[in-house]
N, C-alpha and C positions, 0 to 999 in steps of 0.2 A: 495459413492465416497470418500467422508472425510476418514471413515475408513481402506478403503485398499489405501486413498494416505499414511495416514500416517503407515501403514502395511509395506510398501515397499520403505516408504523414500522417496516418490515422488512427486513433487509440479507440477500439469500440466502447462507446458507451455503458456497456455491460461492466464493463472492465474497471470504472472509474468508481465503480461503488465502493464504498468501507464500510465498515462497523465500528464504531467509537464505541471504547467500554473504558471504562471509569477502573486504573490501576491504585492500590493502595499505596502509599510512600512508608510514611512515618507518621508514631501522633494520635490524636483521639480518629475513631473512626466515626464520630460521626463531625467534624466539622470536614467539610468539603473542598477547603485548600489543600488537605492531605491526601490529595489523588488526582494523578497523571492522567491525560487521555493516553490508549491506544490505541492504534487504526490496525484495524486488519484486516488486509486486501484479496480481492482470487486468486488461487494458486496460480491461477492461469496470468493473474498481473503479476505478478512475482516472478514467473521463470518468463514474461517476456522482458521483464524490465531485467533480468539476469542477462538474456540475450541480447535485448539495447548494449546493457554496459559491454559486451564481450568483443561484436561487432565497431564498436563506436572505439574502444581502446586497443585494437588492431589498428 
């Protein structure tokens, strides 16, 4: 799957999804400038995009 995505230049759909969750900083917790987004992607986006960079800095 990794090899013909990146054969053809193609990122499945599936793959592009995230989950936004609201990180705490600092500060009162309830005003809402006091929290970070973070994204967190499929394992499966994670070790292709490991493998992009591996491949690409060869």
């Amino acid at each position: 799957i990794f090899r013909n995505s990146i054969h053809k230049s193609v990122f499945p759909a599936d793959w592009k999804f995230a989950r936004v969750s609201p990180v705490f900083k600092k500060g009162l917790k309830t005003n809402l400038n006091n929290y970070r987004p973070i994204s967190v992607i499929s394992i499966v986006a994670k070790i292709y995009e490991g493998r992009f960079d591996q491949l690409y800095k060869y």
